[in-house]
C-alpha positions in Angstrom: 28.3 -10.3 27.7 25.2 -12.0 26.6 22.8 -11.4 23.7 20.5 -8.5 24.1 16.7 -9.0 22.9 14.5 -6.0 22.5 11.3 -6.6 25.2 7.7 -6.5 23.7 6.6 -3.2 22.6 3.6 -2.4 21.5 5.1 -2.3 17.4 6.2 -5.8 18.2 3.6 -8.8 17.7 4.2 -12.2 18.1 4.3 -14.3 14.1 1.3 -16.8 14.1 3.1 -19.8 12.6 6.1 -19.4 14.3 5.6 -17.2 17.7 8.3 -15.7 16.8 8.4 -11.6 17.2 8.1 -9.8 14.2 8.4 -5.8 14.0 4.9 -4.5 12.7 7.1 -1.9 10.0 9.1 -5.0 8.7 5.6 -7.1 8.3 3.7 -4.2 6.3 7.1 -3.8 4.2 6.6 -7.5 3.2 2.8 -7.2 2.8 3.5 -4.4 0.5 5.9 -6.6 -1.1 3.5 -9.1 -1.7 0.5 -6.6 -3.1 3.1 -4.9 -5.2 3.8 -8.5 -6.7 -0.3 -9.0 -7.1 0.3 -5.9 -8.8 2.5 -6.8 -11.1 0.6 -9.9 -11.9 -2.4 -8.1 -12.8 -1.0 -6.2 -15.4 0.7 -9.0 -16.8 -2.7 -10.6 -16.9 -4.4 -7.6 -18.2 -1.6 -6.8 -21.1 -2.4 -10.3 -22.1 -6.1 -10.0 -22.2 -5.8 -7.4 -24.4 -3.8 -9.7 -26.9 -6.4 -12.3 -26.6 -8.9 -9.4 -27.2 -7.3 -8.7 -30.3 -6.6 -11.9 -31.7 -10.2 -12.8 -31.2 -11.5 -10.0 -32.9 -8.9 -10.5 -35.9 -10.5 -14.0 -36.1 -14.3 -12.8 -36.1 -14.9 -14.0 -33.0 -16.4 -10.8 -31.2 -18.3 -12.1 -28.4 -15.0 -13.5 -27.1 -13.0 -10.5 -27.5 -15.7 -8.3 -25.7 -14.8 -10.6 -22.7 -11.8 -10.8 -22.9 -11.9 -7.0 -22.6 -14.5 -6.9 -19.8 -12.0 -8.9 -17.6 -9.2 -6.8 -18.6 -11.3 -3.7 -16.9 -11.9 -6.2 -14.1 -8.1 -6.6 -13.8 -7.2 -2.7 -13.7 -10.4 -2.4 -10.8 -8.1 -4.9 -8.6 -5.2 -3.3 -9.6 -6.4 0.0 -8.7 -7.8 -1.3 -5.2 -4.5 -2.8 -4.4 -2.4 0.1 -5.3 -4.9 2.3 -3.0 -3.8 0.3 -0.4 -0.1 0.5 -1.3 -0.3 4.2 -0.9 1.3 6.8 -3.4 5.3 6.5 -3.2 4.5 2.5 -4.0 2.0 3.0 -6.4 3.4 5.6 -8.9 5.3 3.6 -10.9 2.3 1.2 -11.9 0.1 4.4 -12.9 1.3 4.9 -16.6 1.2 1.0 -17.4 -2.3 1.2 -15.8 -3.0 4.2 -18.2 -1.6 2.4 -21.0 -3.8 -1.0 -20.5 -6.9 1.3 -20.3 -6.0 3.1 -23.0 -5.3 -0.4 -25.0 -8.2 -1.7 -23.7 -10.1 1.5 -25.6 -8.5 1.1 -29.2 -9.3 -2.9 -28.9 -12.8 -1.7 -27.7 -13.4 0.2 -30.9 -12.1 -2.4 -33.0 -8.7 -0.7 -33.8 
């Protein structure tokens, strides 16, 4: 017997680069990959801000370090927008770094 191919459904959409068909669930599961992988990015970016915060402040250089904290807070607003769209389940496990980097972000802030 030959190989059976599921018929288009309406959950099935043709891939733009390749035509081939590609289920809807398995596409969103890779797009949530992918945002989850922003995700992690962000922090890492974020965490490191912080640092540079620090060090700049260390050296006297206060204008610098209020930057470097300003985009810190812009890194946990696209963090937070991306794990919106992620949903809960996905985004749980980023909410206590997220609540650690604003907290850092607050003791740098004050000049702790």
């Amino acid at each position: 017997p030959g190989a059976h191919f599921p018929l288009p459904t309406p959950e099935w959409r043709p891939s733009q680069q390749t035509g081939a068909q590609v289920p809807q669930p398995m596409r969103r599961k890779v797009a949530d990959q992918v945002l989850i992988q922003f995700v992690e990015a962000d922090v890492d970016i974020g965490f490191g801000l912080v640092d540079e915060a620090k060090t700049y402040l260390l050296s006297s250089q206060p204008e610098f370090s209020s930057r470097a904290l300003q985009n810190a807070q812009e890194i946990i607003a696209d963090i937070e927008q991306r794990l919106q769209q992620l949903g809960d389940s996905a985004a749980g496990p980023f909410l206590p770094l997220v609540a650690e980097l604003r907290n850092q972000i607050a003791s740098v802030a004050k000049g702790e």
